[in-house]
C-alpha positions in Angstrom: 110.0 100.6 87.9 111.3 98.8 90.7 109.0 96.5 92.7 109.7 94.4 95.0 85.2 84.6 76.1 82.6 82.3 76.7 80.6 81.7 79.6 77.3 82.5 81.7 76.6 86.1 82.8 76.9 86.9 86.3 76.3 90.2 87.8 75.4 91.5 91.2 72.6 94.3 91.1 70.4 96.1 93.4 68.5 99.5 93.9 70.7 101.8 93.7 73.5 99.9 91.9 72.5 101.5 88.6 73.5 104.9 89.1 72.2 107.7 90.5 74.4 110.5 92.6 76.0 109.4 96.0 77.6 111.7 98.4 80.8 110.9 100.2 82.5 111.9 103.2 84.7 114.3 101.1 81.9 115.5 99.3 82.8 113.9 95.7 80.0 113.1 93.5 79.4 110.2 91.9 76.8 110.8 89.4 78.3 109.5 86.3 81.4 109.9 87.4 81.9 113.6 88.5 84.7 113.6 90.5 87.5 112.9 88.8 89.1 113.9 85.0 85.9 111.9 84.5 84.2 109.0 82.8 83.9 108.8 79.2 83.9 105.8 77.0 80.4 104.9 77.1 79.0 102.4 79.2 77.1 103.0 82.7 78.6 102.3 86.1 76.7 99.8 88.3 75.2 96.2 86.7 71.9 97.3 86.0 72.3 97.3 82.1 75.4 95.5 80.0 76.1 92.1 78.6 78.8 91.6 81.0 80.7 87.9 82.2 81.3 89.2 85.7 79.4 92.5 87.1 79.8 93.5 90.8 78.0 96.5 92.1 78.9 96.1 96.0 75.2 97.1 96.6 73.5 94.2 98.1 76.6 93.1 100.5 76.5 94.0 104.1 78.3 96.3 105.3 81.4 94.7 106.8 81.3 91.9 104.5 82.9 91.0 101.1 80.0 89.9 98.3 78.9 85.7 97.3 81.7 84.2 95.4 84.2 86.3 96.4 87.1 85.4 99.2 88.9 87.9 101.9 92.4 87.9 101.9 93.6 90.4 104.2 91.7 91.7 107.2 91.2 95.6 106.2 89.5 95.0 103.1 85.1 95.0 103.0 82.2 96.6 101.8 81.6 100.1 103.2 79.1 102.7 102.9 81.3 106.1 103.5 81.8 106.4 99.5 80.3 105.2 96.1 80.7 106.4 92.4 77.3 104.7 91.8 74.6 103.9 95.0 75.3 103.7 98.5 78.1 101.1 99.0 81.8 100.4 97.3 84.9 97.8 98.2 86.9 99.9 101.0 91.0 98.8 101.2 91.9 100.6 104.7 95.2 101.9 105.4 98.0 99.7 106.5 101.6 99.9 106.1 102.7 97.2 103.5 100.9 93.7 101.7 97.3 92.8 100.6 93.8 93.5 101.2 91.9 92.0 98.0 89.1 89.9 97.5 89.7 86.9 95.2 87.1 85.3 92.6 87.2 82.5 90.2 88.6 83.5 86.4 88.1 80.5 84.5 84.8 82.2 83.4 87.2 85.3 81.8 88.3 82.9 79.7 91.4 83.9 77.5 90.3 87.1 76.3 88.1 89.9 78.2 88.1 93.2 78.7 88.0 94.9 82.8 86.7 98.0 84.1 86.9 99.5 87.7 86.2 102.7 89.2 88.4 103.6 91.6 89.4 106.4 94.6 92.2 107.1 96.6 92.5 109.1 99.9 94.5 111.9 100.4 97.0 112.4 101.1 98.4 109.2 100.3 102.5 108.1 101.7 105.5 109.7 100.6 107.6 106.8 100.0 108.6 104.8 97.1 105.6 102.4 96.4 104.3 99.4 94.2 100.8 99.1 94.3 98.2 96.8 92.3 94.7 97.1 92.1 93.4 94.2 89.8 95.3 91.2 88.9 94.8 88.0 87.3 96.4 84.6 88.3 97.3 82.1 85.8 100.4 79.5 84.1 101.7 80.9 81.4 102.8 79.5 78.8 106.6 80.5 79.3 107.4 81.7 83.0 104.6 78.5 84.6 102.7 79.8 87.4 102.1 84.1 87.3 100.4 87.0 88.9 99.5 89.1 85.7 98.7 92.7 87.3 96.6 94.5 85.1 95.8 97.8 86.7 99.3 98.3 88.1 101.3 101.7 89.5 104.6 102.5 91.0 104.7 106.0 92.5 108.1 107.8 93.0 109.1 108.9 96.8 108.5 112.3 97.3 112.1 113.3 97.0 112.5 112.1 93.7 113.8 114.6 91.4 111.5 115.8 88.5 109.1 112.9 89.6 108.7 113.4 92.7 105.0 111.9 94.3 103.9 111.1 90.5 102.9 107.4 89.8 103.0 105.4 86.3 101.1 102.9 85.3 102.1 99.5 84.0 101.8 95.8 83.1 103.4 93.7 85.5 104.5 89.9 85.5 105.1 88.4 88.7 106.1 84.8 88.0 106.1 82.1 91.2 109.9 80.7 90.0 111.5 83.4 88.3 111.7 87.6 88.1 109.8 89.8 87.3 108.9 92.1 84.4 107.4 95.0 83.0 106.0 97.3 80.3 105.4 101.1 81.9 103.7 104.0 81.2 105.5 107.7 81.9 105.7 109.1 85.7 102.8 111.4 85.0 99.7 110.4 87.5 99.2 112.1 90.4 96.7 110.6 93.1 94.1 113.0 93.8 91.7 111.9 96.3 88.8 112.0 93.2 87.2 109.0 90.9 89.0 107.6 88.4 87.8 104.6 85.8 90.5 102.1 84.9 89.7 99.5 81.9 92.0 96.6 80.6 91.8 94.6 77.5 94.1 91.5 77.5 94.2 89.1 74.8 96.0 85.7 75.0 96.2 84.9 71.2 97.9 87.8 69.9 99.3 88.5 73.2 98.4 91.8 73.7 97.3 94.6 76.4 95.7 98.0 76.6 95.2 99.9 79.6 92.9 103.0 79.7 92.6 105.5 82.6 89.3 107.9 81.8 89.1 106.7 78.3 92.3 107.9 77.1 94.8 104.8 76.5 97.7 104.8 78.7 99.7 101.6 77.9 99.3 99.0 74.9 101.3 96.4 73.4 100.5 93.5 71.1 103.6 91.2 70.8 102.1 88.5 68.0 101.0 84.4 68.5 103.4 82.8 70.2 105.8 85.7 71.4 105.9 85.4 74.8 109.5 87.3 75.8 107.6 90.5 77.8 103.6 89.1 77.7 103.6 85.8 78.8 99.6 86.0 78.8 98.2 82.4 79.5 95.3 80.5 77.7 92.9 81.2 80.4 93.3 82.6 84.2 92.7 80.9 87.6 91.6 83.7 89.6 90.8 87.3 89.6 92.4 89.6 92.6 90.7 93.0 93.4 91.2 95.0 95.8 95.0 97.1 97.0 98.4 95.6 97.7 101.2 97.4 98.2 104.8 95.8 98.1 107.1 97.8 100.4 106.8 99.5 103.7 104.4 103.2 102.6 103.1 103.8 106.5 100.6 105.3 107.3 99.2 103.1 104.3 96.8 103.6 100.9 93.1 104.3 102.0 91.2 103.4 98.6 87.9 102.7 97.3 86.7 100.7 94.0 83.3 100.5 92.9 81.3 98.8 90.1 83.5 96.2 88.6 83.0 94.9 85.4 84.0 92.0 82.8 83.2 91.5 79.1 83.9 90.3 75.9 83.6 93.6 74.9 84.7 97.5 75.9 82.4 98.3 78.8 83.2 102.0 78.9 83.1 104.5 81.8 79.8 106.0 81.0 79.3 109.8 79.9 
């Protein structure tokens, strides 16, 4: 790689947020999740049933527009109706060559532990260079490296003239601290974007500092370090704010065209649905 729970329920939810098939541009479905390697784990898309802290369905947001209690930061980065894995609408990053388009929310309500799901589409085809790009991170002062960027669905992608690798992206936990380095813990170069919907869930865990990513169920990346290691975690007590959306930290032109749909955060697994 080279780079550069307690609180109130709230949840967003309309007709058509609870599922439901949707058609896209492309033609990908998005009933339950077809579309992709798919969406197991057990839970439904959209915010219609759950006990979640945060749910956001994009459904009742204007077209255009980011939803309440959420902040724009980056121009090409709103609500859009051209695809959905549940109902009409989804979060739409457009294409541009390098830096952010997320939307930003308060995570003092996460609290120290939660889990995080997203579901999640990328264009085709997608840049051919050498990229870092994060779709869901968590800001916070940890309690060795101060003031972070904890990014918690994560990838690099190889150039496409990388031997053996070549075009294939890993995923990873990445530590972006304000004063000091960064650092990792990777998955394998074996991803490949494919223009379909995927579902990406995170557990993190400040006590026993620990971290599980799963992509379509299956667990891609996981560590749990112990209380009070901190060397390669650095998770903090609680978080300051939750970033979703794409940022991508070198020049990829034309840009990442992505879409992310029916966000969710509990204090327990949320699943992808059937």
């Amino acid at each position: 790689m080279s780079a550069g729970g307690t609180s109130a329920s709230v949840a967003s939810t309309s007709a058509g947020g609870s599922g439901g098939a949707s058609s896209t541009e492309s033609g990908v479905g998005a009933a339950g999740g077809s579309g992709g390697s798919g969406a197991t784990g057990g839970g439904p898309g959209g915010c219609s049933e759950g006990d979640y802290i945060l749910c956001e369905d994009f459904e009742s947001t204007e077209i255009g527009e980011v939803p309440e209690g959420w902040t724009r930061h980056g121009d090409e980065i709103a609500v859009a109706d051209d695809a959905a894995f549940t109902g009409q609408r989804s979060l739409k990053a457009d294409a541009i060559p390098v830096w952010e388009r997320r939307i930003y929310h308060d995570a003092a309500l996460l609290g120290s532990a939660h889990w995080g799901r997203i579901f999640y589409r990328v264009e085709l085809p997608v840049p051919e260079a050498f990229v870092h790009s994060t779709l869901v991170a968590l800001s916070g002062d940890g309690p060795r490296n101060g003031a972070s960027e904890y990014r918690v669905v994560d990838t690099v992608k190889q150039a496409v003239d990388t031997p053996d690798v070549g075009s294939l992206h890993q995923y990873l936990y990445n530590v972006q601290p304000e004063d000091s380095g960064e650092f990792a813990r990777e998955g394998p170069y074996d991803q490949a974007f494919d223009g379909e919907w995927h579902c990406a869930e995170y557990r993190i865990d400040a006590a026993n500092q620990s971290y599980a990513l799963y992509i379509d169920g299956a667990e891609e990346l996981s560590f749990e370090d112990g209380p009070g290691e901190y060397e390669r975690s650095d998770i903090p007590d609680s978080f300051a704010e939750l970033r979703i959306g794409w940022i991508n930290y070198q020049e990829a032109p034309p840009g990442f065209t992505a879409w992310i749909d029916d966000i969710a955060f509990a204090e327990e697994r949320i699943g992808c649905g059937d």
